[in-house]
BASE-974755 format. One record per residue: x, y negated, z negated of N, C-alpha, C in turn. Coordinates in steps of 0.05 Angstrom, whole numbers, plus 5000, padded with zeros to 4 digits. Each point is the difference from the previous one (the first is absolute). Layout:
N
XYZXYZXYZ/...
END
This chain:
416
270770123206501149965027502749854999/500949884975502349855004500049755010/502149775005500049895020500049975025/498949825014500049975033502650005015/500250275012502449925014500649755019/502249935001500449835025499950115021/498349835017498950135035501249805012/501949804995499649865030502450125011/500149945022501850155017503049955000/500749744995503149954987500550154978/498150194989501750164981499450255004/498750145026500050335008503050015013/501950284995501050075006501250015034/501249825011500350015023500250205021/498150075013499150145025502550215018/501350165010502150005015499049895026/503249895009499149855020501550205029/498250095017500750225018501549825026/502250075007501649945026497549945024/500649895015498850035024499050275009/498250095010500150365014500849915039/500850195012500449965023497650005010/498150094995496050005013499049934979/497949855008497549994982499350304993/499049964979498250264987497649965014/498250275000498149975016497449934977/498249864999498449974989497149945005/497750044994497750005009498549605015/502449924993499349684992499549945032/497949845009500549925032502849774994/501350015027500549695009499749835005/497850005011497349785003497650134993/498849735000497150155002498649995018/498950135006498950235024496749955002/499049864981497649934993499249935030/496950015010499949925032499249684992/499249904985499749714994502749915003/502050004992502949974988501349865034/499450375009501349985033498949865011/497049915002498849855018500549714998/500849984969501349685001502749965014/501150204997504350065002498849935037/498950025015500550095024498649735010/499049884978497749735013502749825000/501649954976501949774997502550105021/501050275002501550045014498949905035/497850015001499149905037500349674993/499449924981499249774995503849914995/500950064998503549824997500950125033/499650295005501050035030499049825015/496850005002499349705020500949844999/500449744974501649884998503249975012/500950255004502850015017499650095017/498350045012499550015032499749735016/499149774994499749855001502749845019/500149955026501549865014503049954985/499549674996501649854986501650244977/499050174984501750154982501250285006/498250095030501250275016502249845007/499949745016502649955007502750024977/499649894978501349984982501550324993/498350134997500750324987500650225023/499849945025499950135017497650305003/498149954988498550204996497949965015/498750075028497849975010497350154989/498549894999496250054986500050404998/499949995037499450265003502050284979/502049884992501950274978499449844980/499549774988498649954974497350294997/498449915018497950125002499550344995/502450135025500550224991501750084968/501549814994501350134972497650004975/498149855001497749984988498950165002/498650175017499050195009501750344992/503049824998500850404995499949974975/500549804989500149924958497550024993/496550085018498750024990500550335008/500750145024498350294995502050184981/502649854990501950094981499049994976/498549694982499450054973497550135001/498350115018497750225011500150184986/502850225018501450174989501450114974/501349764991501250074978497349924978/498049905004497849954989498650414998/500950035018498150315003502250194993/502449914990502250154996499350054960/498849834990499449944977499050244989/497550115016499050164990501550294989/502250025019501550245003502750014975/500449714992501749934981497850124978/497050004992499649974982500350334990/499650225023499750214995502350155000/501749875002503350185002502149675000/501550004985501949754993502150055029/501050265004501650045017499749805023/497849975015498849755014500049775002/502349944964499849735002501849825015/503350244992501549925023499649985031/498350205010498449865026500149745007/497449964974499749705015501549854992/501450084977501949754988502049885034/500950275018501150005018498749865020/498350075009498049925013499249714999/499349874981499949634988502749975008/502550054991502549875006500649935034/499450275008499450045029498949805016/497950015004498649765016500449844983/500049854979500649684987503049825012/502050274999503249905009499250045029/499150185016499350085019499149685019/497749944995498949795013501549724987/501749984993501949814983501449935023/501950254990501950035037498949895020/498350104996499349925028499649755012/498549844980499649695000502449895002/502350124984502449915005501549945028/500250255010501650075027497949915022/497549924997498349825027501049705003/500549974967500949745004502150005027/501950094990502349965029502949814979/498950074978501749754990501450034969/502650174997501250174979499549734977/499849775002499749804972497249925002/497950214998496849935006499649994965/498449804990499449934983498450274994/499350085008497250374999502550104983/501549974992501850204982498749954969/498649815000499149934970498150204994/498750125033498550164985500450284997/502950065006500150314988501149904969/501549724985500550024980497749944978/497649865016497450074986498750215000/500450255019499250204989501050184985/503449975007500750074974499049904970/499549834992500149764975497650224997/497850015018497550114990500250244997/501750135014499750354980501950074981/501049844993501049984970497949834984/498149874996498449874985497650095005/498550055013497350075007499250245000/502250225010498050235015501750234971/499150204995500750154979501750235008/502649864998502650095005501749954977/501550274998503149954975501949905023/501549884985502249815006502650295019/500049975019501850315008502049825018/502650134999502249975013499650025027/498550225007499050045032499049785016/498049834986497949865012502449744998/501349914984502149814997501849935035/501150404999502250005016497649985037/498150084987497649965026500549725010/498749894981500149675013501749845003/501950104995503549875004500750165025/498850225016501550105025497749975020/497949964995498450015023500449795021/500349764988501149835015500750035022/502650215003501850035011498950155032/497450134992498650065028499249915023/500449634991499449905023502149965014/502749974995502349985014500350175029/499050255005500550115030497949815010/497449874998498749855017501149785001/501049924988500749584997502550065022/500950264996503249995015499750045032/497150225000499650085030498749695010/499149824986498649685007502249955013/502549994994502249815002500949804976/499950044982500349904982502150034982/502949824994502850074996499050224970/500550264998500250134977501349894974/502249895002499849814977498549844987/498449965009497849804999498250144980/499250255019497850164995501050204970/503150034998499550204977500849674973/500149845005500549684984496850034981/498249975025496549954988499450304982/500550275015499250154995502550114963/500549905000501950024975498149774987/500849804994499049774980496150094998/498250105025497649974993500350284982/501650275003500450134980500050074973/503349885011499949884963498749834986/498049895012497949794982497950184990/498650225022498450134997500550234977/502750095005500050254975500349794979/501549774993499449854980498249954987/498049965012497749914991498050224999/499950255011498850144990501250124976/503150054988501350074982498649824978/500849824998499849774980496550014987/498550065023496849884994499550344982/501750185019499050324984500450014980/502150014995501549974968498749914982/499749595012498049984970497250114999/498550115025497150144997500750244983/503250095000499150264976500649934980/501349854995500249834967497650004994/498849855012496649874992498050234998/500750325003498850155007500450094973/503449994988500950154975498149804976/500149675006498749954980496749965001/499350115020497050054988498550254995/503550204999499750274988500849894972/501149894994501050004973497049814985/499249905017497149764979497850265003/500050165018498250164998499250284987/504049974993500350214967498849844970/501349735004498549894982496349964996/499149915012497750075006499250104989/500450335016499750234984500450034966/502049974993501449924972497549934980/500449835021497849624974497250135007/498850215012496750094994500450274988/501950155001500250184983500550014966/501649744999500349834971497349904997/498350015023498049774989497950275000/499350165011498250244996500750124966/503150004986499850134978499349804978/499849745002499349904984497649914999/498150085034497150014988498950304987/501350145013500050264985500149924974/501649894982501149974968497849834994/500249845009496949724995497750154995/499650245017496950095000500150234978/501750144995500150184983500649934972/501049764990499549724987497849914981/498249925028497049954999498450174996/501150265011497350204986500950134983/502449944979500550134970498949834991/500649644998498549864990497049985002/498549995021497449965005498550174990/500350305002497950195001502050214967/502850005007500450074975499849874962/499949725005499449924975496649914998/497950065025496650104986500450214999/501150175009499750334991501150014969/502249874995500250074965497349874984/498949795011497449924986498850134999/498050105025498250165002501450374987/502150024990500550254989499749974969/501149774992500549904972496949914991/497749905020496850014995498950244996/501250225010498250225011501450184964/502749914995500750134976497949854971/499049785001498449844988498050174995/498449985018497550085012499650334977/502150215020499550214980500549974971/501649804981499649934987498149954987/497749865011498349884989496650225009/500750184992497850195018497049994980/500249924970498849944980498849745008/501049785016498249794997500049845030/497050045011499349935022499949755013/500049814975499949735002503049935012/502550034988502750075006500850055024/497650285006501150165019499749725035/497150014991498349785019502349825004/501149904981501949665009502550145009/501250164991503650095016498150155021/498450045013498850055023499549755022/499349844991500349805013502049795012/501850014970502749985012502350175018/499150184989501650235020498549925033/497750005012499249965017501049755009/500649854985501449715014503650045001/501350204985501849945005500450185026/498550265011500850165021498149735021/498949874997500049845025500849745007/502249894976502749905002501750075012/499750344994503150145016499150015023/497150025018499950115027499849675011/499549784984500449765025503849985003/501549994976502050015000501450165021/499350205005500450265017499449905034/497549924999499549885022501449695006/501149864983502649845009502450045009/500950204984502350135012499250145028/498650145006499350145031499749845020/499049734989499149845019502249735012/501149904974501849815015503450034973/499750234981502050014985499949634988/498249945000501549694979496549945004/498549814970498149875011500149785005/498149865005499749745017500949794973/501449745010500949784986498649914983/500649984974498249854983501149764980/499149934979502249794986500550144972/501249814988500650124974497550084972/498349695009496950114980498250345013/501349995028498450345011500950204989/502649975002501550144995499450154962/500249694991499950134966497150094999/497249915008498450135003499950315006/502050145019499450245002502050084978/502649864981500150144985498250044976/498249794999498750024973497550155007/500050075016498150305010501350224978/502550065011501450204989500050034973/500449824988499749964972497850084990/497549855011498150084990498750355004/502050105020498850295001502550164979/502049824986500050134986500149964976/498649834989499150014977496850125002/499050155021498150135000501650344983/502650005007501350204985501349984972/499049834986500749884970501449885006/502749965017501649794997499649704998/501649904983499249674995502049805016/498150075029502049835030499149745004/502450005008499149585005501249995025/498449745014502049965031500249674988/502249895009500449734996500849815034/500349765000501649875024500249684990/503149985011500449744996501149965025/500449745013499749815014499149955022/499449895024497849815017498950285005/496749925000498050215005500750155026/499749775026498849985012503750095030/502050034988502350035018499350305021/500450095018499950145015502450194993/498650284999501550175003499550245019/502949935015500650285024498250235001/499250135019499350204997501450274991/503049955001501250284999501149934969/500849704992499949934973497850084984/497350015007498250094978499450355003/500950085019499450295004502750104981/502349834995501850164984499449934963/497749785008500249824971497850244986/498050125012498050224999501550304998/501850095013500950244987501549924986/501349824998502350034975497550004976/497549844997499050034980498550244992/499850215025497850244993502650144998/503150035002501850274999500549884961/499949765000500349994971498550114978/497449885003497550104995499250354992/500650105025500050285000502250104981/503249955003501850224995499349834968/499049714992498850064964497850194986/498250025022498450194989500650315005/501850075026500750254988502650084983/501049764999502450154984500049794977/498949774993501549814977497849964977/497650165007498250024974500249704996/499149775016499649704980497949994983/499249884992497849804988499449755006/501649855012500149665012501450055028/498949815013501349995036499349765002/501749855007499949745014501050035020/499049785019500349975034500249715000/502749865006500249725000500049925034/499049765006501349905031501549774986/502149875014500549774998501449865033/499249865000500249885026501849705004/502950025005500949684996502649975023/500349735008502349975004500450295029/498550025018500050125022499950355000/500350034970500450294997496750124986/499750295003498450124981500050224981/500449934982500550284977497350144988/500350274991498550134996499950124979/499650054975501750104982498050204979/500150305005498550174981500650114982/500049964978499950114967498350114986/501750254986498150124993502650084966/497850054983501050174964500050245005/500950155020499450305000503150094989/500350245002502050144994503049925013/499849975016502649945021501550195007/502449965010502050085012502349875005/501950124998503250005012499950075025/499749705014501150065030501750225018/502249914974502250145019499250214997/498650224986499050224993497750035020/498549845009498550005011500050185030/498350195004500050205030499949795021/501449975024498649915021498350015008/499049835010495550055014499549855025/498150085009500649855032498249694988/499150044987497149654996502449904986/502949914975501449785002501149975023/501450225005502049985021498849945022/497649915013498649955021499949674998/498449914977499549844990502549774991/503350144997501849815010501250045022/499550085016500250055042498549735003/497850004994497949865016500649654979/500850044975501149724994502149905019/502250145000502549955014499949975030/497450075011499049965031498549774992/498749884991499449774994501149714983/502650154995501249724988500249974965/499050214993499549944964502450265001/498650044963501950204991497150114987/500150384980498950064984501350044979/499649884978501850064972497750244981/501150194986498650144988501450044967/498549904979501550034975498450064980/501050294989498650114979502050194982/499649914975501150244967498250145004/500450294982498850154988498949874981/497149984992498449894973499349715003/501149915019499949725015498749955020/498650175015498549865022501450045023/499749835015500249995033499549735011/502449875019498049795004501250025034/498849915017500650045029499449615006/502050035014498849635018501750205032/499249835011499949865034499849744999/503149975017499449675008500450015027/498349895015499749945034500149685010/500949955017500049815011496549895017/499149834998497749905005500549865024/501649975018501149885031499950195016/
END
């Protein structure tokens, strides 16, 4: 698999970054939500702040009497109703969305105005809230950043001016407010859009990564498992093949036959718990370093059930803990060794050392067989797996063998 690419997002290729469009694109996304729980809250707090400004002492203040509080409440509910039932029609044809996209702008600026021009009063503090609704459909509702909606909220303003003027109210005045609450409003919906599509580009870009970092991470459990089952099930299968070549061997003597029968039977159900570790959690459960050499001196002893004169050894603290994915590599590296001596290095002696010190753990298998020249050596997926899975854990695998010289394999892993 190579190395891990870099995923974080300071280092993907930067995104193009698209102009403004004059419209939103149409897209399935609501602008609100439409949920009837949602609405039934939106319409409780909205009666609940209108009462509040109905209220004497603050109608005086705002010039807004109860009874058109009351009604603008009432048309802002049978409006988000509608565009609530407009939803459905977005979902079955997008064309629809501009509808309502129209439609929400509509009555929201709609009943704005209006609060505005009852006032009676071109410097009515109510201008905050067409620049708060601007602020919010640049931030909230799922809109691209468009030149249209910009030049919208920078001119609408300007609609209240034939009423303020038919009031009596000097037009200077009136196009003074209707300018400044303008330009605040396209401001601020400019400014808030813009960065909502930035923020849009970078959680397209973390969500390429994402993608990236589980597809890197799918091939290297892919590699891990295919790994584990050359090691696991391919080095008992050279046993149980290299028994079974025994066996017919020995067709003259029953006594013979009886014991590489028995061993054969233990090593194919070595390979099927082995088999069933890998299926089950790919690593076994944590053990220490005396468990550990225990299951190699299993090995040993099954194979000097095959004449070889194997030894397992271990030096230092019995009792240190070892990883679970540290002993699942400390176990194939010992069965890919194991195996590729008995099918290819003809030994006579195999040793299996642990040694345990100083935070690290080495592993080290030797064998008098024939050998090989590395560099001569074919590629195979059990080393080349077997230093993936060092180098994902922090060690290295060294492999060194002459012709007429043997073989000797270590792993060193980190024990942290």
């Amino acid at each position: 698999m190579g190395d891990a690419p870099q995923i974080t997002v300071g280092s993907l290729p930067p995104l193009p970054r698209s102009p403004l469009r004059w419209w939103p694109r149409a897209n399935a996304a609501p602008l609100v939500d439409y949920e009837p729980g949602f609405l039934a809250r939106t319409f409780v707090v909205e009666a609940a702040v209108l009462g509040l400004l109905s209220l004497p002492p603050v109608a005086r203040v705002t010039g807004l009497p109860g009874p058109f509080l009351l009604g603008v409440l009432v048309v802002h509910a049978a409006a988000m109703v509608l565009a609530a039932g407009m939803e459905r029609l977005v979902q079955r044809n997008l064309a629809y969305y501009h509808v309502r996209l129209l439609w929400v702008l509509t009555y929201n600026l709609g009943l704005t105005l209006a609060i505005i021009v009852r006032t009676g009063d071109p410097k009515t503090p109510w201008w905050n809230a067409l620049i708060l609704y601007a602020a919010l459909s640049g931030a909230v509702q799922a809109l691209d950043a468009a030149w249209g909606l910009v030049l919208l909220f920078g001119v609408v303003p300007f609609v209240t001016v034939p009423f303020f003027v038919a009031a009596g109210v000097p037009i200077a005045t009136v196009l003074g407010s209707a300018c400044v609450a303008g330009g605040m409003a396209a401001l601020v919906y400019y400014s808030i859009a813009a960065a909502a599509e930035s923020w849009r580009h970078v959680r397209l870009q973390q969500a390429q990564a994402l993608e990236a970092a589980r597809e890197h991470a799918a091939g290297l459990e892919r590699d891990a498992l295919a790994s584990d089952l050359h090691d696991a099930v391919g080095s008992h299968l050279a046993v149980v093949a290299l028994y079974g070549d025994l066996i017919e061997q020995q067709k003259g003597d029953p006594e013979a036959i009886t014991d590489l029968a028995g061993t054969l039977r233990a090593a194919a159900r070595d390979g099927l718990s082995e088999l069933r570790a890998v299926l089950n959690a790919l690593a076994p459960e944590a053990t220490t370093v005396a468990g550990l050499e225990a299951h190699l001196r299993q090995m040993a002893e099954r194979l000097q059930g095959l004449g070889l004169e194997a030894r397992s050894t271990r030096t230092g603290p019995a009792e240190r803990p070892v990883p679970p994915l540290v002993r699942l590599a400390m176990v194939r590296a010992a069965q890919e060794a194991t195996a590729n001596a008995l099918r290819h290095g003809r030994p006579t002696r195999l040793a299996l050392r642990l040694q345990a010190e100083q935070g690290w753990l080495d592993l080290l298998v030797e064998d008098d067989g024939c050998g090989f020249r590395p560099a001569d050596a074919q590629p195979g997926r059990g080393l080349a797996g077997l230093r993936r899975r060092a180098a994902s854990l922090g060690g290295h695998l060294d492999v060194d063998s002459q012709p007429q010289r043997g073989t000797r394999l270590r792993l060193r892993l980190p024990l942290g």
